[in-house]
C-alpha positions, 0 to 999 in steps of 0.5 A, a space after each residue: 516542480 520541487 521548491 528545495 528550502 535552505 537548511 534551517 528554514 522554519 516552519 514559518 518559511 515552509 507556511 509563506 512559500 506554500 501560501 505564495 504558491 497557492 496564490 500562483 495557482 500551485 498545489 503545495 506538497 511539503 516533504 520533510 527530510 532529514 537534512 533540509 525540506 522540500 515541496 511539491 508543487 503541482 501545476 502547469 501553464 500560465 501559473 510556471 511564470 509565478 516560480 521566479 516570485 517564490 525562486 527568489 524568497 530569502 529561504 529558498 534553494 532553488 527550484 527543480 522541475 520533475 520530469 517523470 508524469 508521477 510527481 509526488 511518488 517519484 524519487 525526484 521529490 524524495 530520495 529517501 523512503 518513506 516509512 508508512 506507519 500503520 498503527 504501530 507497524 512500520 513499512 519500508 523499514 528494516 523489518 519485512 511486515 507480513 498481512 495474513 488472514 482469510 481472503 473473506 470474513 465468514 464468521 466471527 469464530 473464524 476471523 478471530 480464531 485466524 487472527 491468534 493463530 497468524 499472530 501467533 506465528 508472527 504476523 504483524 497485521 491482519 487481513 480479511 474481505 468484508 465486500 468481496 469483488 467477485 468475477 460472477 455476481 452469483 458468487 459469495 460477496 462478503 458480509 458487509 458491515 457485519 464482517 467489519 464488526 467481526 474484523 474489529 473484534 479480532 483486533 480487540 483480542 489480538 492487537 493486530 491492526 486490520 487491513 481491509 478492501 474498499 470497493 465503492 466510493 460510497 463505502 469508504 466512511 463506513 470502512 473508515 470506522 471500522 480498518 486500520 488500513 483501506 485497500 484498493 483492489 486490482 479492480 479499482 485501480 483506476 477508480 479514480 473517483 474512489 482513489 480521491 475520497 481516499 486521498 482525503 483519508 488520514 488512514 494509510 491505503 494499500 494499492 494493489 497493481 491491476 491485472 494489466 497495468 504498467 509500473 508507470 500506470 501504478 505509480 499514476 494512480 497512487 498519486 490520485 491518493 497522494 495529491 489529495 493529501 494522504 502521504 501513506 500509501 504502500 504499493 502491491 504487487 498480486 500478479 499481472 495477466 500473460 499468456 500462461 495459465 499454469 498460475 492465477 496470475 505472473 508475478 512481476 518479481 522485476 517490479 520490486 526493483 524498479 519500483 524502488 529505483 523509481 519511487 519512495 513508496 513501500 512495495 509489498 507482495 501478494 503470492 496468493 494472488 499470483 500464484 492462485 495455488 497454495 503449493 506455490 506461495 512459500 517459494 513466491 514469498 521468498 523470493 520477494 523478500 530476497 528481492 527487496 520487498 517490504 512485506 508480503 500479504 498472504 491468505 490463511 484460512 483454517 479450512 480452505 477446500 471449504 473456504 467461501 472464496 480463494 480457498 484454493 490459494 489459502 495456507 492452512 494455519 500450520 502451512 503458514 506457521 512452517 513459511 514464517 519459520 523459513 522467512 526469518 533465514 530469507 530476511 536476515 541474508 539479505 540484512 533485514 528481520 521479520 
């Protein structure tokens, strides 16, 4: 349900209907808007008979039921987008951001020197796995806490945020201390319980779709983050699994409309991910911006044929410097900048 509030209501007014529907057995969600506010309130059964108590509070609009299963990720609750801001680095905006870096931290030298040479080139954030899920457990899994050290010191020399992987519940206060930005692999998600302690972060999270999950599924998941209190989620497409093997993956390019028909969050894409060949990552790119997507998160690795993980989907530092040229062309004929 939606409790829309009268223009000029006060945050005093927001407080008493929130209060009145935690005592119904509600959970509030509120949502400011630009014009008027809205909240969320989740919830089912014998509590829907309290909605006539708050329905008749003096501040009160009216109420309006939600009839997607996705609650507070649905256009229903907001019609606006959101704008996730991700220390500084603002998405869903004009400006299309672009993530850039290796797919693992091998080195200290490494990460920084990738780090200057994307900024350099115009990224906006930067990427790079310290625990690395890997599908045969005899492959490189990441430097752990050693790698988030060197990802801190990339940023300490560059000024670019970070963004990087979580995979287990019990990682996330040790990745809190260390990223600007969790994310959430194609593995996790539906780790649900890991998508909990996330909600309960005050640090924006970057969920990217599984290999075989639905819009609807991914929408689902993000509201595990979103009904715990955390609004800063950004959506990613990276490819689902068909029948053709030509590439890693498919990309989904039809997601990025129907998401934001469907939804107020971000959505981004990983061509790396989807292609799983570098030759093919700059025409994915732009098509995604052509299509609406609000950033992209693409893997550079100065070294790739000797890259420890995802070589084989990496820019080299000048391939990457070339695609950035040719995005600012993409972005302003469909009216936005890079």
């Amino acid at each position: 349900m939606i409790v829309v509030m009268k223009v000029g209501s006060t945050e005093k007014d927001l407080e008493n209907v929130c209060n009145k529907a935690v005592s119904l057995g509600f959970t509030p969600h509120i949502i400011y808007g630009s014009e008027r506010n809205v909240i969320g309130l989740i919830g089912s059964g014998p509590r829907m008979n309290g909605l006539g108590l708050i329905g008749e509070l003096a501040y009160v609009d009216k109420i309006v039921p939600i009839s997607k299963p996705y609650k507070l990720s649905s256009k229903e609750i907001k019609d606006t987008k959101s704008i996730i801001d991700v220390s500084g680095i603002k998405f869903g905006g004009k400006q299309i951001q672009v993530i850039a870096g290796p797919c693992s931290v091998e080195s200290e030298k490494q990460i920084i020197e990738t780090a200057k040479s994307v900024k350099k080139s115009g990224a906006s954030m930067l990427r790079g796995g310290a625990f690395k899920p890997r599908s045969s457990p005899y492959s490189f899994q990441g430097l752990g806490e050693e790698g988030l050290k060197y990802l801190a010191k990339a940023r300490e020399c560059t000024g670019l945020p970070i963004v990087t992987e979580v995979m287990n519940p019990r990682d996330v206060d040790l990745i809190y201390k260390y990223t600007d930005m969790f994310q959430v692999g194609a593995r996790n998600i539906q780790n649900f319980a890991l998508l909990t302690l996330l909600g309960k972060t005050d640090k924006p999270v970057l969920l990217k779709r599984g290999l075989s999950t639905t819009i609807e599924e991914l929408l689902l998941s993000s509201e595990y983050i979103l009904s715990e209190g955390n609004k800063d989620v950004i959506l990613c497409e990276r490819g689902i699994r068909t029948f053709e093997t030509a590439t890693r993956n498919t990309l989904d390019i039809s997601c990025i409309p129907v998401i934001k028909d469907k939804s107020h969050l971000p959505i981004i894409i990983d061509p790396s991910h989807a292609s799983g060949h570098s030759q093919y990552i700059s025409a994915l790119s732009k098509a995604a911006i052509a299509a609406g997507a609000d950033g992209l998160i693409i893997e550079v690795h100065k070294d790739p044929e000797n890259a420890l993980s995802d070589g084989a989907q990496s820019l080299k530092h000048e391939t990457f410097e070339k695609l950035m040229i040719e995005l600012h062309s993409i972005a302003n004929a469909v009216h936005r900048s890079l």
